[in-house]
C-alpha positions as CSV (number, residue, x, y, z in Angstrom):
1,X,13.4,-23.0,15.1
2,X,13.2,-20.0,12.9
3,X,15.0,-16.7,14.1
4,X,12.9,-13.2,14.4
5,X,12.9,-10.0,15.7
6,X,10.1,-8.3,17.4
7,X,10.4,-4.2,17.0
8,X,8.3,-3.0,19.7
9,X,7.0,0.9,20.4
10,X,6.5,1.3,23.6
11,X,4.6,4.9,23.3
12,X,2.0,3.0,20.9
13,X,-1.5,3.6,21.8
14,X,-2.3,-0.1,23.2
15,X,1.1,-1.5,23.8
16,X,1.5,-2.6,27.7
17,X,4.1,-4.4,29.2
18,X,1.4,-6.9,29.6
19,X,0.3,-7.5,26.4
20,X,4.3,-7.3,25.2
21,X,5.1,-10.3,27.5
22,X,1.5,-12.1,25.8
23,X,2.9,-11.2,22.3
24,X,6.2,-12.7,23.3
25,X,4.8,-15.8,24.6
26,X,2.9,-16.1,21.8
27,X,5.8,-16.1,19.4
28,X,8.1,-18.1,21.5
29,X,7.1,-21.6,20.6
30,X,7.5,-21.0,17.1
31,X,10.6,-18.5,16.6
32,X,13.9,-18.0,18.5
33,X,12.9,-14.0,19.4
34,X,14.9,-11.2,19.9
35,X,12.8,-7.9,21.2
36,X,14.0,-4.4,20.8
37,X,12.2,-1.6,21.7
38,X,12.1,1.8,20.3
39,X,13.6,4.8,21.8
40,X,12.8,7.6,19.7
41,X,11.4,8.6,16.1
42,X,13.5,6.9,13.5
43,X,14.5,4.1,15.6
44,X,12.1,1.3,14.0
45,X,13.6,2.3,10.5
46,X,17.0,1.4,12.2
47,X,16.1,-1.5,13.3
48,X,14.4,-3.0,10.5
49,X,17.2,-2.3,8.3
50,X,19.7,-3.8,11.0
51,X,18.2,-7.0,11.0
52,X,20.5,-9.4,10.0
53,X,20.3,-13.3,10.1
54,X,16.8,-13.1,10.7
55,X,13.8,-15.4,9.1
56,X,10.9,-12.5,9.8
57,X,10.6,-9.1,11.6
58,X,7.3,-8.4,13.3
59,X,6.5,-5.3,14.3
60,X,4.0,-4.6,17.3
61,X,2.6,-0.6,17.0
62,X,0.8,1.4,15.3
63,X,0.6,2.7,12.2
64,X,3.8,5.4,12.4
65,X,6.2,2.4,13.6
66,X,4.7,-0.2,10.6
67,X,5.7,2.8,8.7
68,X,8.9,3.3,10.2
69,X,9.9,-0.3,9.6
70,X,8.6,-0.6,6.0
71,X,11.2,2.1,4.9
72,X,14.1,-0.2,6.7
73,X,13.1,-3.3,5.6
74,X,14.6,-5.3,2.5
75,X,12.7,-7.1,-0.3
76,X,13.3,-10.6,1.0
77,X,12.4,-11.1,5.3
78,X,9.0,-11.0,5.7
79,X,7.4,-8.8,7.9
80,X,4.6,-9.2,10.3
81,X,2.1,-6.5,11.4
82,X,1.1,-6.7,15.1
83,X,-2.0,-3.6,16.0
84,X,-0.7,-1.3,18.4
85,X,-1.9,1.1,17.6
86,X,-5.6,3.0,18.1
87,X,-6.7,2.2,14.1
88,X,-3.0,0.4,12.9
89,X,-5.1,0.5,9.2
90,X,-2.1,-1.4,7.8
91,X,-2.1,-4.9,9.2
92,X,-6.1,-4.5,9.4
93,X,-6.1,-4.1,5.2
94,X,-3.6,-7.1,5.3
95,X,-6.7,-9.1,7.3
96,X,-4.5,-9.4,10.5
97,X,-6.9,-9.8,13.8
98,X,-6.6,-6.6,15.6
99,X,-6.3,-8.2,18.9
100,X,-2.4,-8.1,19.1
101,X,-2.4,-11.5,20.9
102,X,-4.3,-13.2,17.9
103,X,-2.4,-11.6,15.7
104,X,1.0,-12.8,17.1
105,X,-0.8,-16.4,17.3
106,X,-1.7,-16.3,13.8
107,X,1.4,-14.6,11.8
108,X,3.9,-17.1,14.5
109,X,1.8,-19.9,12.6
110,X,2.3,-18.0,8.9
111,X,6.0,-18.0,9.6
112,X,6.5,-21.6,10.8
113,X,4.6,-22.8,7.5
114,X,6.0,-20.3,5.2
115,X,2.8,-18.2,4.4
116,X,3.4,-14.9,3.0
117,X,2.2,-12.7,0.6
118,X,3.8,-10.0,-1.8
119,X,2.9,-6.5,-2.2
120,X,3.8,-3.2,-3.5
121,X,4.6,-0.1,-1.9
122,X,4.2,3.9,-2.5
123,X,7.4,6.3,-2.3
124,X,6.9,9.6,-2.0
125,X,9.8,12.2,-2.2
126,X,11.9,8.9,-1.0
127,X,9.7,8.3,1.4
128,X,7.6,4.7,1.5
129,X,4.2,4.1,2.6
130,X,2.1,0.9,2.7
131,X,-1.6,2.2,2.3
132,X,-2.1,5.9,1.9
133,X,-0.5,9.4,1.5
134,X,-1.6,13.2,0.3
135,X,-1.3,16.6,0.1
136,X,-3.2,19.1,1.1
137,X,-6.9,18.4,3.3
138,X,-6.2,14.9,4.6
139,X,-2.3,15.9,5.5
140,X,-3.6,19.1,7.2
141,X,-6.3,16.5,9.1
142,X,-2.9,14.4,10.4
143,X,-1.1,17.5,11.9
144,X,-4.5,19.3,13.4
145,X,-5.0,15.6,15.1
146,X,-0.6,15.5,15.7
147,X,-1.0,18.9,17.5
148,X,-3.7,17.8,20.1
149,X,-0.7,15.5,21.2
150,X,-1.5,11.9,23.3
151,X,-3.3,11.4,26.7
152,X,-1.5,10.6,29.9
153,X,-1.6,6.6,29.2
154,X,0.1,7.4,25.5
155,X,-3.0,7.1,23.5
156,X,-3.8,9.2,20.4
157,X,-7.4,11.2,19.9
158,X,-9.5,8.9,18.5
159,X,-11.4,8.4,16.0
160,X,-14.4,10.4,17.6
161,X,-11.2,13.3,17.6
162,X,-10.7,13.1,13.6
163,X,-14.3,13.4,12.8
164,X,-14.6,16.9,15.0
165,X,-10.8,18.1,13.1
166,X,-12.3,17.1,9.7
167,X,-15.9,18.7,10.7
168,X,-14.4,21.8,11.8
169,X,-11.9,22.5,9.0
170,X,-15.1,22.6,6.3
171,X,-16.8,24.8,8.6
172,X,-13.7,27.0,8.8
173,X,-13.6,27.3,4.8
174,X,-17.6,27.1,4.7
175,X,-17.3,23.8,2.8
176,X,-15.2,25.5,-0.3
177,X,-11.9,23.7,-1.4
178,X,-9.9,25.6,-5.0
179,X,-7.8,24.2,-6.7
180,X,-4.4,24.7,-5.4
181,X,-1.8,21.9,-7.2
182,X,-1.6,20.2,-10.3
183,X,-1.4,16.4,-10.9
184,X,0.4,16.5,-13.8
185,X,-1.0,14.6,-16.9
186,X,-4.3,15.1,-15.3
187,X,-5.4,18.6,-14.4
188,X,-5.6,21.2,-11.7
189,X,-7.6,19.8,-8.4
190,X,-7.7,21.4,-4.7
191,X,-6.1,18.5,-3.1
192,X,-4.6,15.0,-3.7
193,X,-5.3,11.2,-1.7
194,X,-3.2,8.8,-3.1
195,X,-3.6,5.2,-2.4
196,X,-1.8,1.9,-2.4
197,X,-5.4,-0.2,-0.8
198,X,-8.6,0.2,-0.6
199,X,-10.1,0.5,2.0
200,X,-8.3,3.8,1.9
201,X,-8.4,4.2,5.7
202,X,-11.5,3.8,8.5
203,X,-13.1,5.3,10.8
204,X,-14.2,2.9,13.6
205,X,-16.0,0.1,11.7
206,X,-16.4,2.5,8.6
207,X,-14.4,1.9,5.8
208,X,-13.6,4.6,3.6
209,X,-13.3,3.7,-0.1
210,X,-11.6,6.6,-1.8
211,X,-10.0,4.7,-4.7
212,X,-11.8,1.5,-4.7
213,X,-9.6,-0.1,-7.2
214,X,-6.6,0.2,-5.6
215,X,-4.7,-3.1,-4.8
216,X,-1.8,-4.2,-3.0
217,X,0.1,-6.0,-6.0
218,X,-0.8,-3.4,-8.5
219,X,0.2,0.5,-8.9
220,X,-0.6,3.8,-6.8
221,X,-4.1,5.1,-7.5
222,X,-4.8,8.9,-7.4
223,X,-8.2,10.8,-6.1
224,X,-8.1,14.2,-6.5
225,X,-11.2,16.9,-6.0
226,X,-10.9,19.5,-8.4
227,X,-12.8,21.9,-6.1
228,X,-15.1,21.5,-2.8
229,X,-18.1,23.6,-2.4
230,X,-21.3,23.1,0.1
231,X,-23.6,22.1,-2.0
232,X,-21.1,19.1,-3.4
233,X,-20.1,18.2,0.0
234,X,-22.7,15.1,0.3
235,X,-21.6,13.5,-2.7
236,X,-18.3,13.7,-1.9
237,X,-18.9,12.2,1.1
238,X,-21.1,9.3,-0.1
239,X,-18.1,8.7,-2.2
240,X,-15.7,8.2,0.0
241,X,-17.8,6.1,2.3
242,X,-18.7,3.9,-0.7
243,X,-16.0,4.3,-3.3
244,X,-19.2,5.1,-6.1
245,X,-21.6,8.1,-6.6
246,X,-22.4,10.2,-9.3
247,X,-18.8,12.0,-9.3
248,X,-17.7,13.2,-13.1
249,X,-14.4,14.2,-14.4
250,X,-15.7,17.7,-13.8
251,X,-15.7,16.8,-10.5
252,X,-12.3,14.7,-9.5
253,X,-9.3,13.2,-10.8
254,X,-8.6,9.4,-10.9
255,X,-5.6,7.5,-12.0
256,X,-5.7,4.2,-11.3
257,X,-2.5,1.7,-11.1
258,X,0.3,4.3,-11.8
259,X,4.3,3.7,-11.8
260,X,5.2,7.3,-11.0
261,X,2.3,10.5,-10.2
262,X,3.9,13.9,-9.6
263,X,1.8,16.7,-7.8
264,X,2.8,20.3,-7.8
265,X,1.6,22.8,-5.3
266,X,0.5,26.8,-5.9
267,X,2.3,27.1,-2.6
268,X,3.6,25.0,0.1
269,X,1.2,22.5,1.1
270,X,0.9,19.5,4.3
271,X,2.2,16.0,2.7
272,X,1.8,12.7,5.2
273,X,2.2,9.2,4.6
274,X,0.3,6.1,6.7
275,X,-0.7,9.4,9.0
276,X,2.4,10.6,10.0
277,X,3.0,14.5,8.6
278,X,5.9,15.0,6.7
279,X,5.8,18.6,6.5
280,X,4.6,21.2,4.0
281,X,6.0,20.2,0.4
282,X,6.0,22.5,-3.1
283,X,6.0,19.1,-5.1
284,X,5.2,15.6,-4.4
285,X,6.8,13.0,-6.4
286,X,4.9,9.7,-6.3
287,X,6.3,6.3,-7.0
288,X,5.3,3.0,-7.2
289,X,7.2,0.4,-5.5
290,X,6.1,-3.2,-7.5
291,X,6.5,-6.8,-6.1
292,X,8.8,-4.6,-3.0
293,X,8.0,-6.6,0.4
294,X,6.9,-10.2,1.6
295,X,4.4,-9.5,4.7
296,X,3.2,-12.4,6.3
297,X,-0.4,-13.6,6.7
């Protein structure tokens, strides 16, 4: 019997006692499992990095806890992905069911016969991600939706929510983005998404395909618009719903599997990473992470 430890956030957006207990039961027959909940911001880092004697540590939240827990766990126990989360993008791009009970059914089975998979990570500013990160428009879209704070039942705006932010901060700067950073080695842009997957997020059954080359065993890729104005704002949008359009070098900046990207800002600009805000940052120093975790699948 292998030996695991379920890190569970209790303040994720779908995570019930009830489907805890059906998570549990699910792992059960196949792993001797210890459960620790989280108790505040920081504590699934904690965790992660505590667990000793161990064979795997799955994780049942959303996206801010998977985060949490990929910058406390080592190279060698693999970790498991459990959606608990409104979107939890990470163990969706890793091809995990989303139904938290399947999920638990199917990685419990990747454990006992030894499935896994290896894949890089991002670090900015010593800080990991698994699928995305950026500075400037997207990080200012995290903290608009981070300031409308979580329903009575702990659920997050949705994705409904983050269509109306995104909507109403182009209408706020009548669709015109300048530049305001530099991503050094390739030019002057008005914002930077940086990605470690593609799909780069979604929305819903949408997936958004901002660097469609991006790959979990391979580099960071950059996307960065050198300016936004009205009349460009359809293309850019057909490009990030399709990762192609007729988008020049006049237009963006793309750097595609990079060891190290560093992004400096006019002035102090949002930075987040997997969706959680990190604050405004004058320089973001971007690394890749190669061959760093075993996730199971």
């Amino acid at each position: 019997m292998r030996r695991a430890l379920l890190i569970v956030n209790p303040f994720a957006t779908v995570v019930t006692t009830e489907r805890v207990r059906a998570v549990e039961a699910a792992l059960r027959p196949v792993t001797e499992l210890r459960v620790e909940r989280t108790l505040a911001p920081g504590h699934a880092t904690e965790l992660a990095r505590d667990a000793l004697g161990v064979d795997a540590v799955f994780v049942f939240s959303g996206d801010g806890g998977f985060n949490e827990a990929l910058n406390g766990a080592g190279s060698q126990v693999p970790l498991g992905f459990l959606p608990g989360g409104g979107s939890s993008v990470l163990s969706r791009l890793l091809g995990v069911p989303r139904d938290p009970v399947r999920a638990a059914e199917r990685l419990g089975a990747a454990l006992a016969g030894g499935r896994t998979r290896r894949i890089s990570l991002g670090r900015v500013n010593g800080r990991r991600f698994g699928f995305t990160a950026g500075v400037g428009f997207d990080a200012e879209a995290v903290r608009r939706m981070d300031v409308r704070g979580r329903a009575a039942d702990g659920a997050r705006p949705g994705d409904a929510a983050f269509v109306r932010t995104v909507a109403r901060m182009l209408l706020e700067r009548r669709g015109r983005f300048d530049p305001v950073l530099e991503v050094e080695g390739l030019g002057r842009a008005a914002f930077a998404l940086v990605a470690n997957a593609d799909p780069y997020t979604y929305l819903g059954r949408l997936s958004l395909h901002v660097a469609p080359e991006a790959r979990f065993e391979l580099g960071l890729d950059v996307v960065a618009p050198v300016r936004v104005r009205p009349l460009g704002l359809p293309r850019l949008l057909a490009y990030a719903a399709t990762g192609r359009g007729g988008l020049g070098q006049e237009d963006v900046l793309i750097g595609h599997d990079l060891d190290r990207l560093r992004v400096v800002c006019d002035r102090p600009l949002p930075l987040h990473v997997d969706g959680e805000d990190l604050g405004d940052v004058d320089e973001a120093l971007f690394e890749a992470e190669r061959d760093a975790v075993s996730v199971l699948v």
